[in-house]
N, C-alpha and C positions, 0 to 999 in steps of 0.2 A: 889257678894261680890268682885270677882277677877276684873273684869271691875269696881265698884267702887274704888278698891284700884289704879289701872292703871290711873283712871282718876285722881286722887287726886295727885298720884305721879306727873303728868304732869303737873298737874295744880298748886300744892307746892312744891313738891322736896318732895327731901325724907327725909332731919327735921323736919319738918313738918306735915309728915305722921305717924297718929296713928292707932292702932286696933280700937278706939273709933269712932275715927272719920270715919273709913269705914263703921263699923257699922251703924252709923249717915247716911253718905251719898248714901249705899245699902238698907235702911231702915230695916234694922233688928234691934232684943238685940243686945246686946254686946256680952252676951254669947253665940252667934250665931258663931260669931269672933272668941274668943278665944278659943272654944271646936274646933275647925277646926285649928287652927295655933296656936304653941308654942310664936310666937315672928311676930315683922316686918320684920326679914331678912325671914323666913319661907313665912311668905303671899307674899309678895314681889318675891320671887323665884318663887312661884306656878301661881301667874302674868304674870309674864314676859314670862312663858311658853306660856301660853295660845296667846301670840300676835302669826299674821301668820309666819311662817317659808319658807325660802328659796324654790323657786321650783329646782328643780334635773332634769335639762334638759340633753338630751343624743341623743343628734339629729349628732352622730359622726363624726362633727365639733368643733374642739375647738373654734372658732371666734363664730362661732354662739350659740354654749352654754353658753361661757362667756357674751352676749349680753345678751341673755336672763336671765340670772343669774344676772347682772347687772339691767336689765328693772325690774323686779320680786325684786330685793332689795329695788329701787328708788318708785316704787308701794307703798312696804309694806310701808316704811318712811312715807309716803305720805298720804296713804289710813289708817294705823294706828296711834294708839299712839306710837308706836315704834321710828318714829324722835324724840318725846319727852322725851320719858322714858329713851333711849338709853345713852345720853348724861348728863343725873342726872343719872343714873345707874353706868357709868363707873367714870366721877369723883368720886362720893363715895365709890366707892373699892379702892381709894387711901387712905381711912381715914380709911373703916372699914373691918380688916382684915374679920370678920363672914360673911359679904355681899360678899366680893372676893371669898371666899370659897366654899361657897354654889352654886355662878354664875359661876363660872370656868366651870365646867361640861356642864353646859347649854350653855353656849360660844361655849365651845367646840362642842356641839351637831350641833347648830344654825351655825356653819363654815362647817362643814361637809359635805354637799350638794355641795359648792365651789371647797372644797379639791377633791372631789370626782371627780369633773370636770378635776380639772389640772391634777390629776392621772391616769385619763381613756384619757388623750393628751400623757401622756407620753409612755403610754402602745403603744398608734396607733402611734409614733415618730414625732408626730408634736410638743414638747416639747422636749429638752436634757433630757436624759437618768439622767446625774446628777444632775439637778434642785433642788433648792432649794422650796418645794413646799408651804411651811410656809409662807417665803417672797416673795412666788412667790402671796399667797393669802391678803397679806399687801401689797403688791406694789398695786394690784388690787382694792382693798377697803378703803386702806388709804386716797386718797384723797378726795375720796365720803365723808365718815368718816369726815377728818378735815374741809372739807366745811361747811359740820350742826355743829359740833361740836363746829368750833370758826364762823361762819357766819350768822349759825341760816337757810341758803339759804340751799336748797334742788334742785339738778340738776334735770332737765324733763327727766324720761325717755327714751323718743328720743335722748339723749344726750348718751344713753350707750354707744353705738358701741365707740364714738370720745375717753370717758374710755378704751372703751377693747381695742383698739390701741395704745395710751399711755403705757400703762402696758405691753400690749404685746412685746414692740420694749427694755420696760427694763427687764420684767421677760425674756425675751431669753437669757441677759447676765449674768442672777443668777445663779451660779456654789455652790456645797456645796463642 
């Protein structure tokens, strides 16, 4: 049912997305659907979980785990619905406060693995001690980010490192 929801999402957005119709498209009842999830922001949340999550490289190099943090993001995009879902996901947390609320956490979880990264840089001072480590993780993902987001294009993997370069020459001027 959670893979039926995901593909639907991707495949219609999320107006378009019912409990019926996962039902329909999982081949279950309905009340297969709704005895499992209150709602579509519920299904929907337990979704988006299930896509893969960031790997947690610690090879104590920052250059090198930020690539592979990057290669491992450009993957998942790639290899899941995750390029899809991501971008009807985050538009509609601008309209619906229950979906932003419920996804924040899981946001929050799903960056963690990154933040992790920049934080074990600054412990070994290959990062300032002051760093802003939030904008240090937006400076790094933003662009990726607004590429699929307004382009629909997805960068190659291969393409990390040229990322972690970029990012690295402005996260080193991020002071908080």
């Amino acid at each position: 049912m959670l893979a039926a929801a995901l593909e639907l999402l991707a495949r219609d957005g999320y107006g378009e997305l019912t409990l019926t119709a996962v039902a329909r498209h999982a081949g279950v009842g309905r009340g297969s659907v709704y005895r499992r999830w209150r709602s579509k922001v519920a299904l929907v949340v337990d979704a988006f979980q299930e896509l893969p999550q960031l790997p947690t490289p610690d090879t104590g190099n920052l250059v090198d785990d930020l690539t592979e943090e990057v290669q491992g993001l450009l993957r998942i995009f790639g290899d899941s619905p995750l390029g899809h879902v991501l971008p009807i996901l985050a538009a509609e947390c601008t309209r619906d406060p229950a979906l932003r609320e419920e996804l924040a956490p899981v946001f929050r979880i799903r960056r963690a693995p990154l933040l992790g990264v920049l934080e074990r840089a600054v412990a070994r001072n290959e990062l300032p001690p002051d760093l802003d480590i939030e904008a240090a993780a937006d400076l790094l993902v933003g662009p990726i980010v607004n590429r699929l987001f307004f382009t629909g294009a997805m960068p190659d993997p291969a393409s990390a490192r040229r990322y972690v370069d970029a990012a690295l020459y402005g996260i080193n001027r991020l002071r908080v």
